[in-house]
C-alpha positions in Angstrom: 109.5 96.5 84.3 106.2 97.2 82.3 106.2 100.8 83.7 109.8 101.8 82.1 108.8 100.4 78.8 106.1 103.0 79.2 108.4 105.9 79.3 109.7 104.9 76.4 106.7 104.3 74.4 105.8 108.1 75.5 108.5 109.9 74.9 107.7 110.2 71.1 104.9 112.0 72.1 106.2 114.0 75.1 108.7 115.3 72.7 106.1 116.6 70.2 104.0 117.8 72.8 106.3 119.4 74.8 109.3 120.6 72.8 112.1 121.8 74.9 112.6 125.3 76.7 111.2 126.7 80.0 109.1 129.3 81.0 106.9 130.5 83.7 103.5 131.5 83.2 100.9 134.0 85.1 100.5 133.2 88.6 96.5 132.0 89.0 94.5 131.0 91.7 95.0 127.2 92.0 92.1 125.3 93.4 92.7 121.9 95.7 94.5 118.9 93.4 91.9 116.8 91.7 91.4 113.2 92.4 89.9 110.6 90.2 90.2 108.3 87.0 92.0 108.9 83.9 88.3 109.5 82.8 86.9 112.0 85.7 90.0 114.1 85.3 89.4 114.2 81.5 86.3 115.1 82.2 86.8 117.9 84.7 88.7 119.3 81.7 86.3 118.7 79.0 88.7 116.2 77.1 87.9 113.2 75.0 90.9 110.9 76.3 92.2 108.6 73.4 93.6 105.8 75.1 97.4 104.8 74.5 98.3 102.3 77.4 95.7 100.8 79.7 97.4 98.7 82.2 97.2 97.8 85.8 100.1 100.1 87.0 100.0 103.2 84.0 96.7 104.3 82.1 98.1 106.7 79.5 95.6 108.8 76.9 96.2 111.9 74.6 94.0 114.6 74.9 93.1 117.7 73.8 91.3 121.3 74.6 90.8 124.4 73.6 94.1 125.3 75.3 95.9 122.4 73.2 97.1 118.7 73.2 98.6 117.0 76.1 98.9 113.7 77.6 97.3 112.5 80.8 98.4 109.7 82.8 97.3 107.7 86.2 99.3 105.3 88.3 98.1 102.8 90.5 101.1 103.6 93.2 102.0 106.9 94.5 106.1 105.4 93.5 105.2 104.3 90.1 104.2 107.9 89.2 107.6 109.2 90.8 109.5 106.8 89.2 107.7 107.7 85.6 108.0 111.4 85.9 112.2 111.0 87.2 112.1 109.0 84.1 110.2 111.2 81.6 111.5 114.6 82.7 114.7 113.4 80.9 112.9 114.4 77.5 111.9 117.8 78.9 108.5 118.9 79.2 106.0 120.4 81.3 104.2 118.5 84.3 101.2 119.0 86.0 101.7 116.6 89.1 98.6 115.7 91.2 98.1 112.9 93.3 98.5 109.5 91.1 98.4 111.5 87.9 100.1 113.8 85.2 99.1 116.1 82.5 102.5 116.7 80.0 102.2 119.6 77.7 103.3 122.6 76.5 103.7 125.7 79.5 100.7 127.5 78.6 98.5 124.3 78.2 99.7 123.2 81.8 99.2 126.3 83.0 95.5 126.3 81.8 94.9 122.8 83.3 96.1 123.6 87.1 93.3 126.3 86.6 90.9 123.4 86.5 92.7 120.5 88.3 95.0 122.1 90.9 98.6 120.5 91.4 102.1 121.3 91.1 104.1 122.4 87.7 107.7 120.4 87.3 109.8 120.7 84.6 111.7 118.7 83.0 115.5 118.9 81.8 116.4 121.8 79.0 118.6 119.8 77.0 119.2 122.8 74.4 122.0 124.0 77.1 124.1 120.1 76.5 126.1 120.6 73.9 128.1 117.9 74.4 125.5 115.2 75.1 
């Protein structure tokens, strides 16, 4: 499956992105989860997107704001973005989960970016506590 190979291709950058660890940040006023393209969400948050994977099911860019890099994604199914994030959050990270989309960055950049789109914060897995893995 396309969308697997995907994951793979972004987990190089999810794990410079993101690192690994856990936080919370300062509770904010969220407004109502965005909606849109890859490029209307950018926009909402004053980001040039630079385009990594444009395909029917995944459109995948790199972007960055003053608060810091972090990738964006959009799905063409509601289950193709479950299934990417199950996936993904294996290499840790930060999410920002909205309807058909993710933003993956460090905890105060994701923070900073539900201030603007709205959406729920999932983290991935802390590997630092698997020793044995």
């Amino acid at each position: 499956m396309r969308l697997t190979s995907a994951v793979t291709g972004c987990a190089a950058a999810l794990l410079v992105l993101t690192g690994c660890g856990s936080g919370d940040g300062p509770r904010a006023a969220v407004p109502p989860t965005a909606t849109g393209s890859l490029e209307r969400l950018a926009a909402e948050v004053k980001c040039r997107p630079d385009m990594q994977t444009d395909a029917d099911e995944i459109r995948q860019a790199l972007c960055r704001t003053s608060d810091g890099r972090f990738v964006l994604a959009t799905f063409a199914t509601d289950r193709g973005q479950r299934e990417w994030i199950n996936e993904a959050k294996d290499y840790g990270g930060h999410y920002l989960v909205g309807r058909k989309w993710v933003a993956v960055g460090e905890t105060d950049v994701v923070t900073a970016l539900r201030a603007t789109l709205g959406g729920d914060i999932e983290e991935g897995t802390d590997h630092s506590a698997h020793h044995g893995h």
